[in-house]
C-alpha positions in Angstrom: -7.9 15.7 -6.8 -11.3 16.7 -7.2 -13.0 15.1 -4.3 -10.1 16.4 -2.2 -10.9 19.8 -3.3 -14.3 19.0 -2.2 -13.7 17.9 1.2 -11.5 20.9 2.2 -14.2 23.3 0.6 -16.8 21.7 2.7 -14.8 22.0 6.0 -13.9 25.5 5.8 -17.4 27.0 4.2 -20.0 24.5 6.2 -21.0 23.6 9.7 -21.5 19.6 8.9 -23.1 17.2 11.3 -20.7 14.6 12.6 -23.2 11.9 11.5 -22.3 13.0 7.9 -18.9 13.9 8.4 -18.4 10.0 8.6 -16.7 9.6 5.9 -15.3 12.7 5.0 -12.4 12.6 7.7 -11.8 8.8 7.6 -8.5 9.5 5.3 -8.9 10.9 2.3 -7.6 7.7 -0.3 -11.3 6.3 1.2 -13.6 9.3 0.4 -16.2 8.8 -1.8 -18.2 11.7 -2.6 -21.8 10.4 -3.8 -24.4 12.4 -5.2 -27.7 9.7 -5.1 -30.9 11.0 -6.1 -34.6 10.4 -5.3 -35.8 7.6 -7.7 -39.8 6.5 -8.0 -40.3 2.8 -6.5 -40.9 2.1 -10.7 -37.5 3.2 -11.7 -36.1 1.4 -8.7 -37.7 -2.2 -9.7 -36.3 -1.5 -13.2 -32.5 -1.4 -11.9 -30.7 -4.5 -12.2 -29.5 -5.9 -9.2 -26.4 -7.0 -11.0 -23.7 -4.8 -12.5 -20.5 -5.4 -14.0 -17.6 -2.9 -14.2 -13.9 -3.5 -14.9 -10.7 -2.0 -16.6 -8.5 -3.1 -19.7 -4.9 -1.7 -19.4 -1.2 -1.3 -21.2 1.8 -0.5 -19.3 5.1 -0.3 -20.3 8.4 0.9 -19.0 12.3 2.0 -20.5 14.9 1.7 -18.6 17.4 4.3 -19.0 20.5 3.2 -17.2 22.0 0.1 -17.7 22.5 -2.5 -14.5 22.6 -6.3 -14.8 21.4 -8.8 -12.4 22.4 -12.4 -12.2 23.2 -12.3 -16.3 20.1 -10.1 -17.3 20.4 -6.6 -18.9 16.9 -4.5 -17.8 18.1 -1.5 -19.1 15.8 -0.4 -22.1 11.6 -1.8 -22.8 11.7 -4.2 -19.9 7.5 -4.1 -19.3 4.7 -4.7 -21.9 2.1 -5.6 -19.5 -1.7 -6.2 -20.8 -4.4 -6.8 -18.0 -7.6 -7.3 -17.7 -9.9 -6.1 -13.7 -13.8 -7.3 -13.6 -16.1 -6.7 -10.7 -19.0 -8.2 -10.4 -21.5 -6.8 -7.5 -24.8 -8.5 -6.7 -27.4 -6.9 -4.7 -29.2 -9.5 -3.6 -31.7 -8.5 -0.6 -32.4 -5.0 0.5 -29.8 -4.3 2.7 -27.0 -7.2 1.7 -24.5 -7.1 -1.4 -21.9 -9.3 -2.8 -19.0 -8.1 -4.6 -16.5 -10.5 -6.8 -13.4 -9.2 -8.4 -10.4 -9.9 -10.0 -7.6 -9.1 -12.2 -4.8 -11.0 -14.7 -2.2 -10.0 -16.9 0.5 -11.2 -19.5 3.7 -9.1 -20.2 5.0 -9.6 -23.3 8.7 -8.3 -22.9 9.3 -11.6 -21.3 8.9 -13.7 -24.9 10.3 -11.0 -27.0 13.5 -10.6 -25.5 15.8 -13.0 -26.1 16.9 -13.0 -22.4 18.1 -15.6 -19.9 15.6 -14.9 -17.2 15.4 -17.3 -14.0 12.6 -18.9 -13.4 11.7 -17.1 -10.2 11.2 -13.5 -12.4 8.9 -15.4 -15.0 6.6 -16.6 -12.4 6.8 -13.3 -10.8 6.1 -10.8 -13.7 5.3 -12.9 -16.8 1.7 -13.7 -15.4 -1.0 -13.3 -13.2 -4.5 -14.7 -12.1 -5.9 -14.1 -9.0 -8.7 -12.9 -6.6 -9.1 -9.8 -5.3 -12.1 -8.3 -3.3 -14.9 -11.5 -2.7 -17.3 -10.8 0.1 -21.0 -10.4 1.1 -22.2 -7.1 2.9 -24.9 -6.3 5.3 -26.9 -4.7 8.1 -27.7 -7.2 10.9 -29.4 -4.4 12.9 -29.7 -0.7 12.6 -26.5 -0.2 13.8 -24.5 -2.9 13.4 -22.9 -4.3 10.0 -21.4 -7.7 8.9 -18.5 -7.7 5.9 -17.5 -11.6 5.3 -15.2 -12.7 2.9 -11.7 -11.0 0.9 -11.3 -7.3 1.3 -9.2 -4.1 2.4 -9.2 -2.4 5.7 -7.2 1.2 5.6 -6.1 2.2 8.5 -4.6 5.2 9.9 -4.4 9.1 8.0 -1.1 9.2 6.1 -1.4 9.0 2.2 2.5 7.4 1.4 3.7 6.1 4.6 2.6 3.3 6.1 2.3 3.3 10.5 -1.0 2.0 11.8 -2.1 0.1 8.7 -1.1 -2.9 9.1 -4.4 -4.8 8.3 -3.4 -5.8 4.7 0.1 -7.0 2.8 1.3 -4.5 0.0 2.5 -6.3 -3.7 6.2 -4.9 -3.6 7.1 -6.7 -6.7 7.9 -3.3 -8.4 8.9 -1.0 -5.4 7.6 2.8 -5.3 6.6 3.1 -8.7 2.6 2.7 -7.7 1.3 4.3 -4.8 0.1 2.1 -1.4 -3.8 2.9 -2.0 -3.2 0.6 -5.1 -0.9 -1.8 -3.3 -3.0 -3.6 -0.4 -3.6 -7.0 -1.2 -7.3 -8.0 -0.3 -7.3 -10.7 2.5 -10.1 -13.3 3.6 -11.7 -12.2 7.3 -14.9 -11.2 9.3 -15.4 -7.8 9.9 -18.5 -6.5 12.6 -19.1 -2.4 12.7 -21.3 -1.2 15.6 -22.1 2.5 15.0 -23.5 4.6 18.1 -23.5 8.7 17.2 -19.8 9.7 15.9 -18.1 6.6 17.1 -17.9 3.8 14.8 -16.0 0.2 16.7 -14.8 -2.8 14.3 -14.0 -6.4 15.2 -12.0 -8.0 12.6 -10.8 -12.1 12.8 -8.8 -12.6 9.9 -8.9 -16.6 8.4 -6.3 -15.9 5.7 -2.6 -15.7 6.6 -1.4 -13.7 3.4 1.5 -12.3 3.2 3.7 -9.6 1.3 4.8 -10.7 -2.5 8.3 -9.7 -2.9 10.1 -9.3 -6.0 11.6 -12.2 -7.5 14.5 -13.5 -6.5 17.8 -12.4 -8.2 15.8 -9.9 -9.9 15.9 -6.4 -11.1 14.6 -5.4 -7.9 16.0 -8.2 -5.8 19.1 -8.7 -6.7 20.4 -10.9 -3.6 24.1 -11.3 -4.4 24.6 -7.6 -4.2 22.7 -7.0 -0.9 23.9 -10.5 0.9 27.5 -11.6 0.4 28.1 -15.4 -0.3 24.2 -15.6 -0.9 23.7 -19.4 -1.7 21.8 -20.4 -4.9 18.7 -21.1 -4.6 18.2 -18.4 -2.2 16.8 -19.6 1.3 13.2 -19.9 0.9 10.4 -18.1 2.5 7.9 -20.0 4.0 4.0 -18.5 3.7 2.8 -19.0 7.1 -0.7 -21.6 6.9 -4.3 -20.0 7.2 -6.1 -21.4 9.7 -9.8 -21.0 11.2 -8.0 -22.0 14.8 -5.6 -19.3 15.1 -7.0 -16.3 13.3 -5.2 -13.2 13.1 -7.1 -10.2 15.3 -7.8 -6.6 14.4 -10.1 -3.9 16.7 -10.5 -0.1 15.5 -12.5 3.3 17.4 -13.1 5.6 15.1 -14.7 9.2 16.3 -15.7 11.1 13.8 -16.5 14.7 15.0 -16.7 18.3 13.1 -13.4 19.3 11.7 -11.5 16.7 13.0 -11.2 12.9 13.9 -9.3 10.1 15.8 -9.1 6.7 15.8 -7.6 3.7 17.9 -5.9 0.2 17.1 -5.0 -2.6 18.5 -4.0 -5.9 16.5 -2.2 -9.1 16.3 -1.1 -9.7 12.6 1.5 -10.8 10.3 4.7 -8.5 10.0 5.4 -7.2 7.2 9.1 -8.4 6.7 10.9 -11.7 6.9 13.6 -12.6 9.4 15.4 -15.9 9.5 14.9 -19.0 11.4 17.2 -22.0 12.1 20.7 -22.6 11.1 22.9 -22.5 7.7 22.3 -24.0 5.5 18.9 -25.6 6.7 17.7 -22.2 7.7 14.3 -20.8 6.1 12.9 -17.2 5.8 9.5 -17.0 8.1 7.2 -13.9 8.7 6.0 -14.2 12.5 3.0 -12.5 14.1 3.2 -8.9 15.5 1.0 -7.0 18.2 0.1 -3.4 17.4 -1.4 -0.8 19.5 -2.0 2.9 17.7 -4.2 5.7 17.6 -4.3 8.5 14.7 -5.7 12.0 14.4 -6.8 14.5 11.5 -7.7 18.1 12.7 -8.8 20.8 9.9 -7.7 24.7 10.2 -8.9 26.5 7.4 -6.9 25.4 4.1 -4.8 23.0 6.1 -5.1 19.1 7.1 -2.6 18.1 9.9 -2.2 14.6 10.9 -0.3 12.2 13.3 0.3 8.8 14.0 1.7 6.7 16.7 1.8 2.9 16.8 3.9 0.4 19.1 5.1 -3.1 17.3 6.0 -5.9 19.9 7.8 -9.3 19.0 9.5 -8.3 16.2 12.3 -10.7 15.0 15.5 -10.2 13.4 18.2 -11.9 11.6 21.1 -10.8 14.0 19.8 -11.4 17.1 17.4 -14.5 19.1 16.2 -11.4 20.8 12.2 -10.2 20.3 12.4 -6.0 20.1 9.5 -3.5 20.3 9.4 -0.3 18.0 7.8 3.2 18.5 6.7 4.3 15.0 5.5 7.8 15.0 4.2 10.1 12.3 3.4 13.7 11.6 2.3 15.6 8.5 -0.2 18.5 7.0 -1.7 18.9 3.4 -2.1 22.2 2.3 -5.0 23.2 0.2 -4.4 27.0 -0.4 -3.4 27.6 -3.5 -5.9 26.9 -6.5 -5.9 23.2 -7.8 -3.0 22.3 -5.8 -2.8 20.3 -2.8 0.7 19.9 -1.0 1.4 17.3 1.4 4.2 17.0 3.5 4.7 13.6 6.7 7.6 12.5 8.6 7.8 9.3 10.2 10.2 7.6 12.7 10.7 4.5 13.9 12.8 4.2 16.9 13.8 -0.1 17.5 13.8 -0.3 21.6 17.0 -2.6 23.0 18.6 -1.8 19.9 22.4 -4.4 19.2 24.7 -2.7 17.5 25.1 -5.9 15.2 21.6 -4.8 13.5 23.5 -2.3 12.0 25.8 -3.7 9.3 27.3 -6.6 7.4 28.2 -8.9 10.6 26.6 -12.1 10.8 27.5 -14.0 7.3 24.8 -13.0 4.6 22.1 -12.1 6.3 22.0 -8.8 8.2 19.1 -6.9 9.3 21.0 -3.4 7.9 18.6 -1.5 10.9 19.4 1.4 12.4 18.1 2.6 16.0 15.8 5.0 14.4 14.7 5.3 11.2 13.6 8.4 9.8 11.0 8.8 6.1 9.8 11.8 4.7 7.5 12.1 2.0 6.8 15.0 0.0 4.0 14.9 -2.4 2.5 18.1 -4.8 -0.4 17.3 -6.9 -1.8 20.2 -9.2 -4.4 19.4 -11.5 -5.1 21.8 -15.0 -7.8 22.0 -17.6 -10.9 21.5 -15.5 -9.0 18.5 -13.5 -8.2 16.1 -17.0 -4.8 16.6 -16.5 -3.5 16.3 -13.4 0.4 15.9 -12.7 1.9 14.2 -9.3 5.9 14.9 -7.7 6.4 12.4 -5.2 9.8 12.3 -3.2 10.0 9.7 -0.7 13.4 9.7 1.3 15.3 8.0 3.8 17.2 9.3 6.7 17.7 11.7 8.9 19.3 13.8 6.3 17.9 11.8 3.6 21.5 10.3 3.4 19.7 6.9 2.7 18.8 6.9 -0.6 14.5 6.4 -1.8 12.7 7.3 -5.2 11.5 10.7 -6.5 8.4 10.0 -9.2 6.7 12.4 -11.3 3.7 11.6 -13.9 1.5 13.2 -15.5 -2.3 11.7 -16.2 -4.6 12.8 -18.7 -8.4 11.9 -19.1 -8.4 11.4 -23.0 -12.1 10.3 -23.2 -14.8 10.0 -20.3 -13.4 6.1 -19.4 -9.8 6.7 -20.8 -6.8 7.5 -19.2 -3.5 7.6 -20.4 0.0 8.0 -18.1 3.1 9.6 -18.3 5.7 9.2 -15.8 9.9 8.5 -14.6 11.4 7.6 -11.2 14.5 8.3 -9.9 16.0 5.9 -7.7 18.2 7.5 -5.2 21.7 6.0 -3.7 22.3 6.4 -0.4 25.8 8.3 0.7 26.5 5.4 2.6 26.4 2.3 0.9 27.3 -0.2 3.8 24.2 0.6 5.7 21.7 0.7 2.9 22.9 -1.6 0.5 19.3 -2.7 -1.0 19.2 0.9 -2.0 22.2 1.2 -3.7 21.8 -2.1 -5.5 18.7 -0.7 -6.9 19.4 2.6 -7.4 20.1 1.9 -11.4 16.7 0.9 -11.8 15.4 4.4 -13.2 12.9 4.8 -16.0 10.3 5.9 -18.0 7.0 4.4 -18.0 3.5 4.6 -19.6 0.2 3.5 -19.2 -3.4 3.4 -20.9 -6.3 2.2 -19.2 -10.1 1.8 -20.4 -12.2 2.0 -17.8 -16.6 0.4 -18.4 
């Protein structure tokens, strides 16, 4: 909250030089406000040119309402998660870094409850080790930089809905209840930036074909039978599609960064983000294809307010009811409001209108596995964050809804975070899963919508 306080304060008080308004318009989940001071070439031989930081946490959740999925009661403590972040950054020449991180994590609810889980949910939520961020950093010339290895590329201006950022798969084990900045799963690629005055260009190749994780199969979250009549068991099984140095994924970006305002283009050829199915029953498989995108996006600032847009066409998207390739036209529009003290109000509406659209996308027609798509697509997010006590509280209201009348169901979270110490946090927070007034269409958010619940976290942050 604070460095978004800071940004707006700086627009509206200051004439700033483009050059240093590089990354104070890029989006605001990326801003990093850094105060560096002079040091004496002593001090500067004394710093260590390795540093480790990381982050010990507790989560836990209670489930108010009770729902059962494939014999499994969640309602009540279903989440006593311990993990464990390290980072690891190297500076190993003047200009060139290294950064290593990763993260792991045991719930415990899993061995306490006496609970006949499948094996698909344990795997899912019982454990975790992985890689995140991995890469070297650099200047190759004055104006042009090298990033080579595991990382995040954010794209477009939108803080909750996702159009032109399509760069990096989101972990939707546990839909809604954590924002997408925390979502984006880091992915293996080369990354050039040329800078020339306001406009910075990227060339991306990306090596690693990673994908979305999904939540587990017959899950709390996933709970197949419900959504897909006569669903067979094992479910059909989704294939990750094989990295490969021959036949890299793409990504270019134009970014213009100018005073009080800022735009940027796209253009890329990456995995979708959903699955759509692929041969015949019952030797068919779930497969993710590859998708061109082609976007722009654009901030302007007017005193205390922050509007944005978005517009990005998909091509050779795939579906489940139909052999048929479609193309989309996703479109977004939003403001944030800074006005009112230690408050910030954000409001974006996005559509996404399917182009050739067959009535059969819409509904239950073709045996289990319907695309339940509608010719447009409308989400609104609404998102008030007001911080209290010289920002160590601060307390978030997030409703994310779907439809044209919002007839479609989505979440409404609220929590509450408080700094206890200088490195800890704790959390305090519900969600509301909403069902949709018309349960045919939208059945993945009716079959959810008992999912509600309370949930806590602490975190130690060194």
């Amino acid at each position: 909250m604070l460095r978004r306080l800071l940004l707006f304060t700086l627009l509206v008080t200051s004439h700033i030089d483009a050059n240093e308004m590089s990354d104070d318009l890029a989006g605001f989940d990326d801003i990093e406000v850094v105060d560096t001071p002079q040091m004496s070439s002593e001090t500067q031989e004394t710093l260590s040119p390795l540093t480790l930081s990381g982050q010990l946490k507790f989560k836990t959740s209670y489930g108010y309402k009770e729902h059962q999925v494939d014999g499994v009661e969640y309602s009540g403590f279903n989440q006593a998660q311990s993990s464990l972040y390290l980072q690891i950054d190297y500076k190993f020449a003047p200009n060139w870094s290294l950064r290593a991180s990763g993260n792991t994590f045991y719930d415990a609810v899993y061995s306490l409850h006496d609970k006949p889980y499948n094996q698909d949910v344990l795997d899912t939520y019982e454990t975790q080790l992985r890689f995140d961020d991995v890469y070297i950093q650099g200047e190759l010339t004055q104006n042009l930089d090298l990033k080579l290895g595991r990382q995040i590329v954010v794209w477009g201006k939108s803080d909750s809905i996702r159009i032109t950022d399509v760069i990096n798969p989101l972990d939707n084990r546990l839909p809604a209840i954590t924002d997408i900045k925390n979502l984006r799963l880091s992915t293996s690629m080369a990354k050039l930036d040329y800078y020339s005055g306001a406009w910075n260009l990227s060339a991306m190749a990306i090596f690693e074909s990673r994908i979305f994780l999904e939540p587990a199969v017959r899950g709390e979250f996933f709970p197949v039978d419900a959504i897909f009549p006569n669903a067979p068991d094992p479910f059909i099984e989704l294939n990750e599609p094989k990295s490969s140095l021959e036949t890299p994924q793409y990504a270019f970006a134009a970014n213009g960064i100018f005073s009080g305002w800022d735009i940027s283009f796209y253009g890329a050829h990456v995995y979708d983000s959903r699955w759509h199915l692929k041969g015949s029953l019952p030797n068919a498989t779930r497969e993710v294809s590859k998708i061109y995108m082609f976007g722009s996006a654009f901030n302007i600032v007017y005193e205390s307010w922050l509007f944005k847009s978005e517009i990005a066409y998909l091509d050779s998207l795939k579906y489940n009811s139909t052999a048929n390739e479609k193309a989309r036209l996703d479109a977004l529009i939003g403001f944030d409001y800074n006005g009112f003290k230690d408050t910030l109000i954000s409001v974006e509406v996005a559509n996404r209108h399917l182009f050739s659209y067959e009535e059969q996308m819409s509904g239950f027609t073709m045996g289990f596995v319907p695309d339940y798509t509608q010719e447009d697509e409308v989400q609104t997010a609404i998102r008030v964050n007001r911080s209290f006590s010289n920002d160590t509280i601060d307390v978030t209201i997030l409703a994310n809804l779907l439809g044209h009348h919002w007839q479609y169901g989505g979440f409404i979270r609220a929590s509450l975070e408080y700094e206890l110490f200088d490195s800890t946090l704790v959390e305090f927070g519900a969600i509301d899963y909403l069902k949709p007034a018309i349960v045919e269409e939208k059945p993945f958010s009716d079959s959810i919508s008992n999912n509600d619940r309370i949930f806590a976290e602490i975190s130690y942050s060194f």
